[in-house]
Each structure stands twice: as structure tokens, then as C-alpha cells.
N, C-alpha and C positions, 0 to 999 in steps of 0.2 A: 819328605824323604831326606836322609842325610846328607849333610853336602860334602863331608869330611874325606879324607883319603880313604881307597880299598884295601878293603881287610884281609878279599882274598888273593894274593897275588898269586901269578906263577908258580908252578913247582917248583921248591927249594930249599936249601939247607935249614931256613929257618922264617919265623912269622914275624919276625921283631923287625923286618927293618919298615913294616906298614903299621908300624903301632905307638901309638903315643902314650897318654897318662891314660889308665883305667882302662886300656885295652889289651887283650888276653896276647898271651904268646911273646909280647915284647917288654924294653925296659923302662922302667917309668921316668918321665922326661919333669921337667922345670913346669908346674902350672900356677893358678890362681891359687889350687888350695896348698899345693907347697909352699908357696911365697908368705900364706895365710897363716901358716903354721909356725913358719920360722922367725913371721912379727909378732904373734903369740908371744913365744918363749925370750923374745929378747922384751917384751914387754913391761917386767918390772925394773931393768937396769934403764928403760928406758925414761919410766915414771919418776926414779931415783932422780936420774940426771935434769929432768924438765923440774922437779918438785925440789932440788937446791938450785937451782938458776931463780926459779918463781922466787923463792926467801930470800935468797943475795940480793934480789933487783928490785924488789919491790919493799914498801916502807913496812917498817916493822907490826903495822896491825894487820897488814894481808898477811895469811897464813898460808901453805903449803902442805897442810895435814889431810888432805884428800888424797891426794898423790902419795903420798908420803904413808898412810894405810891401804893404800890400793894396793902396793907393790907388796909386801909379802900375801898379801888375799889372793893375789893373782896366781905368786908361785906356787900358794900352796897343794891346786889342784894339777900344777901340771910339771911343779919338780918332786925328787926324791929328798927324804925326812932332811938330809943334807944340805940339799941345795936350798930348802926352803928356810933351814935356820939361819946359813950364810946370808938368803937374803936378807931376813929380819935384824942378820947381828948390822947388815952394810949399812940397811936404812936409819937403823938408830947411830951410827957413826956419821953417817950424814947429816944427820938432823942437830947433833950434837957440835957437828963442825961448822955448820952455818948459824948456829947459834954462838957459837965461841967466836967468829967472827965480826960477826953484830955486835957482841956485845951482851948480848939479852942473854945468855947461860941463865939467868937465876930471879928473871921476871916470869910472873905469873902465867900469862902466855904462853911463852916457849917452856916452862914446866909440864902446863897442863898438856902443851904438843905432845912432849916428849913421853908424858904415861901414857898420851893417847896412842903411839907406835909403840912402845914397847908392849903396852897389851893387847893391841892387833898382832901384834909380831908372836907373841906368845899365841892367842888364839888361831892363827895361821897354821903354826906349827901341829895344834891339836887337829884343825881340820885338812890336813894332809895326814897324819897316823888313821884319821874315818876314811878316809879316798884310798888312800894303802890297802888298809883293810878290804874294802869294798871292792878293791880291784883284784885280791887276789881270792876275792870268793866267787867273783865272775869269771875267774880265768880256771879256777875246779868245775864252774859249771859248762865253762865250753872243752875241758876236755871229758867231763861227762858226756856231753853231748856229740863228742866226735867220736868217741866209745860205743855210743848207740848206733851214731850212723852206718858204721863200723860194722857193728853186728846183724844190724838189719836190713841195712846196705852196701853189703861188702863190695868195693870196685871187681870187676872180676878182671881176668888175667888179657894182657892185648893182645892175644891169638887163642883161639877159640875154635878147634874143629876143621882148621885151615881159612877160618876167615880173623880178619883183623878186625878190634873191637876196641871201641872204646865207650864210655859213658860220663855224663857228666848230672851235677845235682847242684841247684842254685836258689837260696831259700829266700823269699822274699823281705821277710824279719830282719832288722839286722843283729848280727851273734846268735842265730838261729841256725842250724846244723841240716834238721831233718822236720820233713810235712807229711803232708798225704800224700806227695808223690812218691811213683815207685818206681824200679825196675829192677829184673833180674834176666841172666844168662844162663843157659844149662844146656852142657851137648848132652845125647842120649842117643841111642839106638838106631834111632828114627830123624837124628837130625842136629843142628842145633836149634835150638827152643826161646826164646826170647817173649821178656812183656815188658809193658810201658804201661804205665796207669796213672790214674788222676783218685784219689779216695774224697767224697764227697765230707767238707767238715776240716776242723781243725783242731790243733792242739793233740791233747794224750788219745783221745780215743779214734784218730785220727791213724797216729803213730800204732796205734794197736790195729786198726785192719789193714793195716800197711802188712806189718808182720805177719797176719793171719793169710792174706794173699800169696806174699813173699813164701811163706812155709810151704804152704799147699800147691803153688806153682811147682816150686823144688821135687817134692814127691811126684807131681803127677807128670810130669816132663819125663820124666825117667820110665815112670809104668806104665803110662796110657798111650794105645797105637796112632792115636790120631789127633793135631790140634783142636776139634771140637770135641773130644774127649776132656781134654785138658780142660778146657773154659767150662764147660760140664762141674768137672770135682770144683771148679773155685765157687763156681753159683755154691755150690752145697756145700762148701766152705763156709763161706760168708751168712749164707741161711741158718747154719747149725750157729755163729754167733750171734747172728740178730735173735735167737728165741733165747742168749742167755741176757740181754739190755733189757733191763725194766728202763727207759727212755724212748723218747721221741726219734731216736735213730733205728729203732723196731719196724716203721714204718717207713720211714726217710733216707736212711742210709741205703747209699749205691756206688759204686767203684766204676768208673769208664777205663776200659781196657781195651789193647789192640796188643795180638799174639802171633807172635812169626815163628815161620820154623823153614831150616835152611836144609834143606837134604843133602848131603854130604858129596854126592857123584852129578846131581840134578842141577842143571843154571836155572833152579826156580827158587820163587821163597812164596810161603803158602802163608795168608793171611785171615787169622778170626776177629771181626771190628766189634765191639761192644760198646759204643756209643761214645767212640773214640775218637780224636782228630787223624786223620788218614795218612796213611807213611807216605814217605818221599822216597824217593827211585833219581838219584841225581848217576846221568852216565857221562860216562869220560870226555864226550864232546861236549860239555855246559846243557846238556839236556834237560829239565825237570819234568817227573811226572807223578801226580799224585795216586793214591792205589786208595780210593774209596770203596767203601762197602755198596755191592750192588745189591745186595739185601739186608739193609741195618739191620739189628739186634741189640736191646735195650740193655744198660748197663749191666754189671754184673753186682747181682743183690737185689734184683726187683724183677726176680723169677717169676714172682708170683702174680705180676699183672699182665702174666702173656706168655705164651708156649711155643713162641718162635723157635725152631729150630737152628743152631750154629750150622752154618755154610763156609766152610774156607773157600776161600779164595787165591786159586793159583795167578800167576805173573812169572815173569821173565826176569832173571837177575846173573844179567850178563858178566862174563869177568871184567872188572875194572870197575864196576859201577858200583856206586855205597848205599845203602836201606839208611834212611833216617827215621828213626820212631821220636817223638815230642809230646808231650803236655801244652794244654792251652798256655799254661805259664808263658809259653812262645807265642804262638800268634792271638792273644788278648793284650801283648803289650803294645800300650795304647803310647801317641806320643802328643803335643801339646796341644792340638787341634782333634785330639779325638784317633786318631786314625790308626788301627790296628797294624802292627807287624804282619808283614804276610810273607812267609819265608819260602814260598813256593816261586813268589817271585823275587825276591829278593836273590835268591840263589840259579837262579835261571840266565846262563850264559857264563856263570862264572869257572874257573880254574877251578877244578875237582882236587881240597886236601885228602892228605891224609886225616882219620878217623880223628884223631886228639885235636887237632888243628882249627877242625872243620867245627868242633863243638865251642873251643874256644873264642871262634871267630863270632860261631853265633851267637855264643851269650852277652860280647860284645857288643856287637852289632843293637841288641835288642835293650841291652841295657841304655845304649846312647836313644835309642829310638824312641824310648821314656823318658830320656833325659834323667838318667842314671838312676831310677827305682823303680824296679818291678814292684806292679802288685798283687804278682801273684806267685807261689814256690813252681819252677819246671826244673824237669827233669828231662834227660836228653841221653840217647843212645842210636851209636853211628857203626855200623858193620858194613864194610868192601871186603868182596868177592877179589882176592887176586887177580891178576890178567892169567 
């Protein structure tokens, strides 16, 4: 278990003053990898400085040309095309001045030094304009990819039908945007409408039944009278793409989904589980309760191994109390002895946030619980019932 301070404190203006480095809601404080960073970048004025002390002090056949190439090599992956020449022009002015010192300017030694930094100083420079390059075609790809998420994962709006909502999406990869997980929000008629899902697989075609779920949710929220209706059109959703994959996900592929729907005058919330992890019911007294399916039903997309009928499942969803829906991504994070996250109880007795608060808390939380890498993408979406 964590031993670190609480994440979730008291109702209050703000979550920062429980939060240190890499935890959500606060401001990032003084740690190991800040300090790491910052001896990084003073690193070659550092090697300069060590690598003309090492030549002034020692006899003229010890050399200082390790040092003395390190330092523009070093800059040149972590300053700009600028900084990385200043360095190369400082290091041959160095080298040049403790040569002039000594004496030796024009012995064969301090010669062959001396083309030895200026042709790393020159090569430095070339491989800082590759790492330029290379960074700013990673930085097209992450706002491609925030574009996508974007489109296929629109946040939707913090008030929703008269309840408060938020959502949150935390990809396992790192500079990775979007996965197989999902979720989407839709008031309608009959409610507001919600799903959480897991898409079995990874990568692009992953990202594609993400979309194909997401689409087909949208429609059917809005036209179908009932949530086992809804989970109905996604089966046959997903059916209708599995016969166009000539692949192994023909037979393989399946979507874990759990679908809530809030009825707008009713303190209930009606639940269809599809081989889901079970919502959380947290109420204003630190209460936790989980809302399992008392009649599973097999993911969605592997219609075809069984004719279970969807069963919603009503519960009580009093004012003041938040529905949490999750992805394994949450409670599969494992921490260094093995031992699962379990947010059932982890959140059990604590200070009831607000929706944004409460997700940020927990992807903290689970992130330190791994000791800072998930592996797995979750997705998280938190909706309170006003009082």
C-alpha cells in the first residue's frame, strides 16, 4: 500500500496542496528527476570545466580529449542548433587556451586534440539538426494523434442532463494518445446514456472498433427505448465488422462493456454489464459499493457463443453520490510485489470529490501504485447526482 500523503483530502478549493511531483491536480515540486535534469543540461560546461583543469594539472602527455568530445556530444541532443555551436565554439577556445598556456599550441599532441574537438564539435552540430528534425516529426505525430483522440474521443461537456461529469483517458505507451479503450456520454429521451469499455487487441485496429462502438453507441442511445436494446445494436455492430476482417480477430475479437443510463426525474441508474469490471456507487458518507452483474453476459462481439439475454440492472443513485465506471487499466495495476490496485477499496471511507478531481486523484494514485507505469491504457468516467 502507499505510504505517501492523501490524495483525497477534504472538500476544497483546490487538490494541490496533497500533491507532490507527478501527482494530478497539484504543482510540481523539487524531486530526483528534476535535479536529474538540471545536472543533465549543465553537463557539458561541466566536462569543459573538469577537462581544462585535467590539462593545466597534469603532465603534458595526459590528455583531456574525452572530456573535451563529450561535451559538445552531450549538448547536442539536449540543446538547440545554438546552444549546441556555442558549445563546440567554448570547447575549442578551451582547449586552444590551455594549450597556449602549456605551451604545446603546435606539438603534435595538442594538434591532433585539437582536430579531434573540432571534428566532434562539427559532428555534434550535425547530430543535433537529426534530433531537430526528429523531434519535430514526433511532435506532428502527437498532434495527429490528439486530433484523433479528439475525434473519437470527444471529452464531453461537465454537465450533462443535470448531472456532473467528467472523464478521463490515460494511455499506457508513452506519447501515445488513444487505445482500445473507450467511452462515451449521450442524454436522450430516455435518460442519460453512458459506456465504458475495454476493445480486446491493440494498435490501429483496435483504434477502429473503438470507433465503430463509439458510432453505433451515439445512434442507438438516442433511438433505442431501452439499455438492453442499446447493447443489442452494438453486438450487431461489431458482428457486421467482424464478417468484413479476413483475420484472426474474425473469431477473437470482443469488446468488454458496462452501459448506464441515468433517468432524468428517477435516483436510479440502470446497468447493462458485458464482461465488464463493475461500477462503483461511492456516497457522500465515504461509502463504497460495487454494482456487479447478477447475471453476466459475455463481452460484446462473441454473440455467437451464446444467446444470453441483456438484463439491466436497476440500483439506487442517491443525490450527492458519484457512479464511477473503469477499465481494468485501473484495477490490473500491479505494484512491485505483484499486488493489484483495488479502488473499491482504496476509496472506501474517503472525502467524496468532485468528478474531475476524483479521476485525477485516481490515476495518481495508481500510477504511484505501479510505481509510475501502467501497463495497461484505462479509461475512467465519474458522474454525481447533485444533492
Amino acid at each position: 500500500m502507499d505510504s505517501g500523503p492523501e490524495c483525497f483530502p477534504r472538500p476544497g478549493p483546490r487538490l494541490a496542496s496533497c500533491v507532490r511531483s507527478g501527482k494530478p491536480g497539484g504543482v510540481e515540486q523539487e524531486g530526483p528527476i528534476s535535479y536529474a535534469r538540471t545536472f543533465v543540461r549543465l553537463l557539458p560546461a561541466l566536462l569543459l570545466v573538469a577537462g581544462g583543469c585535467y590539462d593545466y594539472l597534469t603532465p603534458s602527455q595526459f590528455s583531456a580529449a574525452p572530456l573535451f568530445t563529450a561535451a559538445p556530444l552531450v549538448a547536442a541532443p539536449l540543446y538547440s542548433r545554438r546552444g549546441t555551436v556555442l558549445t563546440g565554439v567554448a570547447t575549442v577556445l578551451v582547449v586552444l587556451a590551455v594549450h597556449l598556456r602549456l605551451g604545446i599550441l603546435l606539438e603534435v599532441d595538442a594538434v591532433t586534440e585539437l582536430v579531434t574537438v573540432v571534428t566532434v564539435a562539427v559532428l555534434a552540430v550535425l547530430i543535433n539538426l537529426l534530433v531537430r528534425r526528429s523531434s519535430e516529426r514526433l511532435a506532428s505525430q502527437r498532434e495527429i494523434a490528439e486530433a484523433a483522440q479528439r475525434a473519437v474521443l470527444p471529452g464531453p461537456p461537465g454537465r450533462i442532463g443535470g448531472f456532473d461529469i467528467a472523464v478521463r483517458y490515460e494511455a499506457a505507451q508513452a506519447d501515445a494518445f488513444i487505445g482500445g479503450d473507450l467511452y462515451a456520454v449521450q442524454d436522450s429521451p430516455h435518460g442519460v446514456r453512458m459506456i465504458v469499455g475495454d476493445v480486446r487487441g491493440k494498435g490501429m485496429g483496435a483504434v477502429a472498433a473503438v470507433a465503430i462502438v463509439i458510432g453505433a453507441f451515439r445512434e442507438a442511445a438516442e433511438q433505442e427505448t431501452t439499455l438492453e436494446a442499446v447493447a443489442r445494436r452494438l453486438e450487431r455492430a461489431l458482428a457486421r465488422e467482424a464478417t468484413r476482417r479476413d483475420s484472426v480477430e474474425v473469431f477473437e475479437g470482443f469488446t468488454t462493456a458496462v452501459l448506464a443510463e441515468l433517468p432524468h426525474d428517477d435516483g436510479v441508474v440502470r446497468i447493462v454489464n458485458r464482461g465488464h469490471p463493475p461500477p462503483l456507487l461511492l456516497h457522500t458518507d465515504g461509502g463504497v459499493r460495487a454494482l456487479p452483474a447478477q447475471d453476466p453476459a459475455l463481452p460484446l462481439g462473441m454473440g455467437d457463443l451464446g444467446t444470453w439475454p441483456d438484463r439491466g440492472e436497476e440500483h439506487g443513485f442517491p443525490g450527492g453520490a458519484t457512479l464511477l465506471l473503469y477499465t481494468d487499466g485501473l484495477s490490473e495495476a500491479r505494484d512491485r510485489h505483484g499486488r493489484f490496485y483495488d479502488p473499491e477499496a482504496r476509496l472506501a471511507g474517503r472525502a467524496l470529490l468532485e468528478p474531475g478531481a476524483l479521476l485525477a486523484a485516481l490515476v495518481g494514485e495508481a500510477r504511484r501504485h505501479s510505481g509510475g507505469f501502467l501497463t495497461d491504457d484505462l479509461a475512467l468516467l465519474a458522474v454525481r447526482r447533485p444533492l
